[in-house]
N, C-alpha and C positions, 0 to 999 in steps of 0.2 A: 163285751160279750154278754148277754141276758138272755134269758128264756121266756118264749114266748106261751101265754095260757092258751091252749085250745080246747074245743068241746070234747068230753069223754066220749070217747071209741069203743063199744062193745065190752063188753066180761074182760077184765084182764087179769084182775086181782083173784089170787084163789082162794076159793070160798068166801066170797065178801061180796058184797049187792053194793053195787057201782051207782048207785042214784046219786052219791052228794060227790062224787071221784071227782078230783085233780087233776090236772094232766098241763104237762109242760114239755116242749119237745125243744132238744139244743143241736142241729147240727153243725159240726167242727170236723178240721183237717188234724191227723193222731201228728202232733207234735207236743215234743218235750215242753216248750211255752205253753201249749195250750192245755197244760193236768192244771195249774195253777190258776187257769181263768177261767177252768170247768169249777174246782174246788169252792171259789167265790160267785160263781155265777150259784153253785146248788145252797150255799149258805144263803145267798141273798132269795131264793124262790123262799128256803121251807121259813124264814122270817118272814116272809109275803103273806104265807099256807100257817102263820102262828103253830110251825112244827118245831120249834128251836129243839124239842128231845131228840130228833134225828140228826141232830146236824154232825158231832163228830163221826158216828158211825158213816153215814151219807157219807161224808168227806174222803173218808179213809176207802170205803166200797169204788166212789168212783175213781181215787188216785191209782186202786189195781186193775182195774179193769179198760181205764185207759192207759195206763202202761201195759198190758199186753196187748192192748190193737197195737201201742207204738212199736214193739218188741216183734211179737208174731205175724201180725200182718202187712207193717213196714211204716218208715216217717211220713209222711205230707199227704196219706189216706184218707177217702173221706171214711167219716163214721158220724153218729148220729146217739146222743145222751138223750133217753126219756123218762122222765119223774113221773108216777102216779101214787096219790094219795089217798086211800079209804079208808074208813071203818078202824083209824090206830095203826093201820101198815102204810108202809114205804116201800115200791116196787120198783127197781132200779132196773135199766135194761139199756144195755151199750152196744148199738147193731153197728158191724163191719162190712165188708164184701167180700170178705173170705168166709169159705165153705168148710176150712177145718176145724175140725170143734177140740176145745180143750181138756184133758186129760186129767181126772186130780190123783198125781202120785202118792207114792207111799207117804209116810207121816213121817219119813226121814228126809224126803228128798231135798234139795237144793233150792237156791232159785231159777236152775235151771230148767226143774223139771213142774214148774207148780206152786211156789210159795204163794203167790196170789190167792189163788183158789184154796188153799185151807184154811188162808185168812180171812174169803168170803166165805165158808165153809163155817167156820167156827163162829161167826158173828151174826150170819142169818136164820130165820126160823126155815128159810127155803130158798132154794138156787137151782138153776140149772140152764140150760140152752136149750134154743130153736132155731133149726134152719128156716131159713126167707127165702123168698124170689129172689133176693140179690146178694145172700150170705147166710150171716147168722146173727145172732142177739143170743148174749150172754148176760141173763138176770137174776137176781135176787132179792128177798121180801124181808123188809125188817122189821119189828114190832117195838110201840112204845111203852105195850103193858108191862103183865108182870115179865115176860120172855128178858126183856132189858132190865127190870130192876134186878134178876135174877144174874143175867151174863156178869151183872156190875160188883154183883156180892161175890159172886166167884172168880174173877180177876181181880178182886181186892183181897182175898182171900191168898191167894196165890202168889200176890206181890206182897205180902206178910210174910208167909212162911218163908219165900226164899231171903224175904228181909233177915229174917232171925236165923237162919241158917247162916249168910255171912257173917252176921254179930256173933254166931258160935252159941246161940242160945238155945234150947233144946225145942225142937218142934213145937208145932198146935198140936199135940194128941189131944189136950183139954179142950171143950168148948166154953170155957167159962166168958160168961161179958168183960170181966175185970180184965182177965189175958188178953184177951181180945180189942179190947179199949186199950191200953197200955201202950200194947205192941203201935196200933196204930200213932196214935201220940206221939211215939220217938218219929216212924217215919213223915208222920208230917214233918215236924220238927225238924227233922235231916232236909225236909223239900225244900224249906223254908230257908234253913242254911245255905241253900245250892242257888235258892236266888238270889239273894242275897251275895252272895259271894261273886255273881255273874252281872252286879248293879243293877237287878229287879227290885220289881214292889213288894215285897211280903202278903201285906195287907192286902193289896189289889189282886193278887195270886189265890186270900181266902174268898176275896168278896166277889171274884167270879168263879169259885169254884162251890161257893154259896146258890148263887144266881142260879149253874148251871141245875145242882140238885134241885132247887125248887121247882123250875122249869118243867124239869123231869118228873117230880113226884106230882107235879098239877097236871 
């Protein structure tokens, strides 16, 4: 499965001037096989597009989004994955041929009712739906400026505090570097232990998690 490049199509991107835009169109039948040959198919375009800082976000966007064509709109449906690239954004947009548009529940709800959607909720700068001629398209815009080095500081943040809440150690009320550098230390340290423990690389584990920061901050 691969995606093919084609010529950019009119204004897509919001607020962004589409002269150097990307564009890649994947159509697939919604099965369970086919999240994992979208997932590599959209790694292999944005290393095409020299996007590698999209790529886990990407990854994740399209894994929800084609699980609910698979789930709401039924197995072996067509649908249709398109990538467009401008100006530092990622516009993701997964059209079906269903007409019913998806609902983002309460901030408690299930996965019955929405888990996808506040997970693309929470990680994009902007989202939402269009009805088509022949359904809908369910999209979302992701950023590789500061919007991502900011989500990154604050889910590392958040994966601290609950760190040291299990350890029984008393909150971040501080914002000192020193707490802050510390705390992180052990929990690498505890990562590093779990690969290790599972016959991983240690090493290999910092040296792409190296790579990935660079990537990102270039």
């Amino acid at each position: 499965m691969c995606m093919a490049d084609v010529a950019p199509e009119g204004e897509r991107m919001s607020g962004q001037d589409n002269s150097s835009q990307l564009r890649s169109v994947l159509p697939f039948e919604a099965e369970p096989a086919a999240v994992r040959d979208l997932r590599r198919a959209v790694r292999g375009q944005l290393m095409a597009w020299s996007l590698p800082a999209f790529t886990e976000e990407a990854e994740l966007a399209v894994s929800e989004l084609a699980a609910n064509v698979i789930k709401h709109v039924g197995r072996g449906s067509a649908a249709t994955l398109v990538l467009e690239a401008a100006a530092g954004r990622l516009r993701i947009e997964l059209h079906d041929r269903s007409f019913r548009v998806p609902v983002l529940g309460s901030a408690a709800c299930d996965d019955e009712c929405g888990r996808g959607l506040h997970l693309l909720a929470g990680m994009a700068i902007d989202w939402g739906t269009l009805l088509t001629a022949t359904g809908k398209a369910v999209w979302c815009e992701l950023s590789a400026g500061p919007e991502l080095h900011r989500r990154r500081a604050e889910r590392a943040e958040a994966a601290l505090t609950h760190y040291r809440r299990d350890l029984g150690a008393p909150l971040l009320a501080s914002r000192s570097t020193q707490i802050l550098e510390e705390s992180a230390t052990d929990l690498i340290a505890d990562l590093l232990h779990w690969v290790t423990a599972r016959g991983g690389d240690p090493d290999g584990l910092l040296d792409r998690a190296q790579m990935h920061f660079e990537a990102e901050v270039a």
